[in-house]
C-alpha positions as MATLAB code, in Angstrom:
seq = 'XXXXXXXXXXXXXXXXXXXXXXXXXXXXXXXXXXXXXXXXXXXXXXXXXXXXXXXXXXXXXXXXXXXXXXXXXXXXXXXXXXXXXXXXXXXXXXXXXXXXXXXXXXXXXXXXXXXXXXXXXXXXXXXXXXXXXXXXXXXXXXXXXXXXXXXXXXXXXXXXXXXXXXXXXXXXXXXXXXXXXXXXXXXXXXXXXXXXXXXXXXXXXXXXXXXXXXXXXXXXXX';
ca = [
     -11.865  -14.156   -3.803;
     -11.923  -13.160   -7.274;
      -9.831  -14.836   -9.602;
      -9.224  -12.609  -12.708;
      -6.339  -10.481  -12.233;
      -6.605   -6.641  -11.605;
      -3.775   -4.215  -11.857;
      -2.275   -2.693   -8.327;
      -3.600    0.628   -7.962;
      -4.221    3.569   -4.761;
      -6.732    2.494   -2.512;
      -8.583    4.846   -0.213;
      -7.544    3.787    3.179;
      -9.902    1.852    6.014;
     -10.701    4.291    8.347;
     -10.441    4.074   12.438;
     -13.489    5.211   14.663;
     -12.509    6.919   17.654;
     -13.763    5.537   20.964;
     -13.404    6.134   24.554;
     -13.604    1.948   25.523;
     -12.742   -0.440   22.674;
     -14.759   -3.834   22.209;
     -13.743   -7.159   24.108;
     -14.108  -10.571   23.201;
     -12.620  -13.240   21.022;
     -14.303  -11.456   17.954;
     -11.619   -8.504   18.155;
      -7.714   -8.353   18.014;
      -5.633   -5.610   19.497;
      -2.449   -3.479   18.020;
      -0.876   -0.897   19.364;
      -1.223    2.516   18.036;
       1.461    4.104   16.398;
       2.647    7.657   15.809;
       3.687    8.166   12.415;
       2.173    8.446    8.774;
      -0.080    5.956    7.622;
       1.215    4.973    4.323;
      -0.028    2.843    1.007;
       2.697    1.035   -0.887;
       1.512   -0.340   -4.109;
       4.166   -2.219   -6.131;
       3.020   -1.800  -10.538;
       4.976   -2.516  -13.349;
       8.074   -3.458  -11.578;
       7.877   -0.128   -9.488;
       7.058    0.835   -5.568;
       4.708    3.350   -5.415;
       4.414    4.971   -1.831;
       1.584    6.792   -1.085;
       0.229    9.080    1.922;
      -3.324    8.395    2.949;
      -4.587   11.375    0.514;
      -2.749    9.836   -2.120;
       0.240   12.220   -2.197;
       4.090   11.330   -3.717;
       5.927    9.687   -0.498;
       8.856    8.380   -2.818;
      11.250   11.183   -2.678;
      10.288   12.065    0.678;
      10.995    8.173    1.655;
      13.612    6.382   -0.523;
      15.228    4.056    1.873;
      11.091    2.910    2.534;
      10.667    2.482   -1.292;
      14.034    0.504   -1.480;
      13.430   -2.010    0.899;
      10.079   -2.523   -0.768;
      10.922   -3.633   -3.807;
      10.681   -7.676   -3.434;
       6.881   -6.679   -3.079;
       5.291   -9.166   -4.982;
       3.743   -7.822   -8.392;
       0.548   -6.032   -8.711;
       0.161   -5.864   -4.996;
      -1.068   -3.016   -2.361;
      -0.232   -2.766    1.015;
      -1.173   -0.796    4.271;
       1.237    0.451    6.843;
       2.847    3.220    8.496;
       5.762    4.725    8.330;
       8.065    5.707   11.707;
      11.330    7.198   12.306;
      13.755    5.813   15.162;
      15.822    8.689   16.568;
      19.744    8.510   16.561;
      19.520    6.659   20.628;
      17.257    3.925   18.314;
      13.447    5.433   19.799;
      10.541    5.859   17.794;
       9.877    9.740   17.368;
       7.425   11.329   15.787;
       9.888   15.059   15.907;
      12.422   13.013   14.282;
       9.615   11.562   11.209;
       8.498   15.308   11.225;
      12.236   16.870   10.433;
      13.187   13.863    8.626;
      16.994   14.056    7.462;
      19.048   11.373    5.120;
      20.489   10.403    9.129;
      16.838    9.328   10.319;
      16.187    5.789   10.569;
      12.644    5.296    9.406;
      10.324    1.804    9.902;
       6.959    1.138    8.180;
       5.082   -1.158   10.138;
       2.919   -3.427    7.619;
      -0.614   -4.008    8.941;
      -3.048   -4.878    5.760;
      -2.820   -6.065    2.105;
      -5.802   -5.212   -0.361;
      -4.319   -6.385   -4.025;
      -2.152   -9.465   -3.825;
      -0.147  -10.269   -7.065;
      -3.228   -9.232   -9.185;
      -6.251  -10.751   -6.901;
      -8.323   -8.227   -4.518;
      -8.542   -9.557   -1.455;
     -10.242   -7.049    0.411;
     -13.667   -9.188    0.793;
     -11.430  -11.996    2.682;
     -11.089  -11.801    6.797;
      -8.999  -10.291    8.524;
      -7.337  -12.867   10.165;
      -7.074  -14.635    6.160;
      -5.698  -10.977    4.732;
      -2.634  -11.466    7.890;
      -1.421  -14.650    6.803;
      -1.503  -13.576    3.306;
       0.757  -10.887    4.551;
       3.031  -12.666    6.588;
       3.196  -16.117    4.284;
       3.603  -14.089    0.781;
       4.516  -10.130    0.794;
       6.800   -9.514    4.297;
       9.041  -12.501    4.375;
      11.337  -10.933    1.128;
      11.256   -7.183    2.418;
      13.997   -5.180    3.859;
      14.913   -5.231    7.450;
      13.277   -1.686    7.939;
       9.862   -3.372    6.712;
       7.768   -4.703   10.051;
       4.651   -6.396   10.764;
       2.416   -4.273   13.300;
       2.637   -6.873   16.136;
      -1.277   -8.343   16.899;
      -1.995   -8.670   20.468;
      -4.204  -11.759   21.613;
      -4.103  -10.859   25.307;
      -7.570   -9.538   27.418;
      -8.012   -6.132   27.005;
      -7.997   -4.799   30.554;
      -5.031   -6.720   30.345;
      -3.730   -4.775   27.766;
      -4.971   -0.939   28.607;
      -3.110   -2.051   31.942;
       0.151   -2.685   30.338;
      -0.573    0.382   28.021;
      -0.876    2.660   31.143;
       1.781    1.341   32.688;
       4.361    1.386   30.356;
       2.492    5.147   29.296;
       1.908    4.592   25.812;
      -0.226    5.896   23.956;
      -3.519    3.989   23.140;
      -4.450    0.859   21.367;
      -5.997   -0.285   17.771;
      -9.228   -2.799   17.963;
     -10.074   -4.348   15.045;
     -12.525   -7.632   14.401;
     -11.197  -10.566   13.361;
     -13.414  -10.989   10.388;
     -13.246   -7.569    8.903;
     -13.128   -6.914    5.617;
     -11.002   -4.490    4.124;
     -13.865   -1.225    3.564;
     -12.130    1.701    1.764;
     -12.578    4.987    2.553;
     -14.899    4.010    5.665;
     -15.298    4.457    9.094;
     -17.652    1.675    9.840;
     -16.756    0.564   13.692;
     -15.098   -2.869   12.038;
     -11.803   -1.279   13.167;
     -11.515    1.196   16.346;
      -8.784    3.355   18.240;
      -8.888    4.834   21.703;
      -6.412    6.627   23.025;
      -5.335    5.797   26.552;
      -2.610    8.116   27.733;
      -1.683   11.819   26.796;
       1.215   11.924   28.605;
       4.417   13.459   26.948;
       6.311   10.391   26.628;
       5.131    6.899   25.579;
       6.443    3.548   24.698;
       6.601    1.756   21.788;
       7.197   -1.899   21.282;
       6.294   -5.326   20.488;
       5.946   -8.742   22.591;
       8.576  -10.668   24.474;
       7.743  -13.886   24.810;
       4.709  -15.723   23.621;
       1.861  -13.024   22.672;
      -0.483  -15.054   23.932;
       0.658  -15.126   27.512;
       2.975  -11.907   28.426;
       2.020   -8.431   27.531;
       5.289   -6.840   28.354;
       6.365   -4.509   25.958;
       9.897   -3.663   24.565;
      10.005   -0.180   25.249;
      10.985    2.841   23.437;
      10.361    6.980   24.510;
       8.922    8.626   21.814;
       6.885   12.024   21.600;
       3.068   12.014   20.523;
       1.391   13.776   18.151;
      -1.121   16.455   19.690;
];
């Protein structure tokens, strides 16, 4: 990790390859994957700047999301996406695309790149997620989530996925590096049901042992 201090700036996102069977083995870890806008927020001079993933204004569109931000520590970037709860508290992608001052929106925090001045894109994955979790999400707003990681098998987890009918997963190795504006296979996404209606959700229970999910209907994106 470097130590000289660089200012908080856009970062082209990490890209996800597409496949039709995602990788097994201890080297990978799972999310789920969501249906919403992927979304940078990069916190500079005392200010949130949210950003779309082509680096368009998201701050009027998404106040509430730039509010709840603001304990972001200085001169730090993070990567997330942002989702809109209906009014019966489900996850909707309709709802994120007519957003209204009544929507409830989420942005579920996956990745930090820039922490308080230090670029810590080179460090692992798994070292990047406990930066996350020990120094940027504890101080955010309620609306501000950590994309749950899922440490379960995976034909334990496309079960539970078809099952429950949501809509694919997110496999990513442990010891990626953060690789902007790439699509190198270090992070993957298959989609596992196209179904009109999906759920949405995190663990209950240990991670390591149930793979359950909370759910939630929500409508995909074509």
């Amino acid at each position: 990790m470097s130590h000289s201090k660089i200012s908080a700036r856009f970062i082209e996102p990490m890209l996800l390859h597409r496949a039709e069977r995602l990788p097994e083995g201890g080297l990978w870890i799972y999310e789920l994957k969501l249906d919403g806008f992927r979304a940078e927020a990069i916190k500079s001079a005392g200010r949130v700047h949210l950003r779309s993933r082509s680096d368009k204004d998201f701050n009027t569109r998404y106040p509430a999301i730039v509010q709840a931000l603001a304990p972001m520590p200085e001169d730090t970037v993070i990567d997330g996406e942002i989702v809109a709860v209906d009014e019966s508290g489900r996850p909707s992608f309709s709802a994120l695309q007519n957003y209204g001052s009544s929507t409830r929106l989420l942005y579920y925090v996956f990745d930090v790149m820039i922490l308080a001045g230090k670029d810590v894109m080179t460090e692992p994955l798994t070292a990047r997620r406990e930066m996350l979790q020990e120094h940027v999400l504890t101080n955010l707003g309620e609306s501000i989530r950590e994309s749950q990681q899922f440490e379960a098998g995976l034909p334990e987890l496309i079960h539970s996925v078809k099952s429950q009918a949501l809509e694919g997963l997110v496999a990513k190795r442990r010891e990626s590096r953060y690789e902007p504006g790439q699509r190198s296979g270090a992070w993957q996404k298959m989609r596992v049901n196209r179904a009109q209606e999906f759920v949405i959700g995190g663990y209950t229970g240990a991670p390591r042992t149930s793979t359950r999910l909370c759910s939630a209907t929500t409508t995909p994106r074509s």
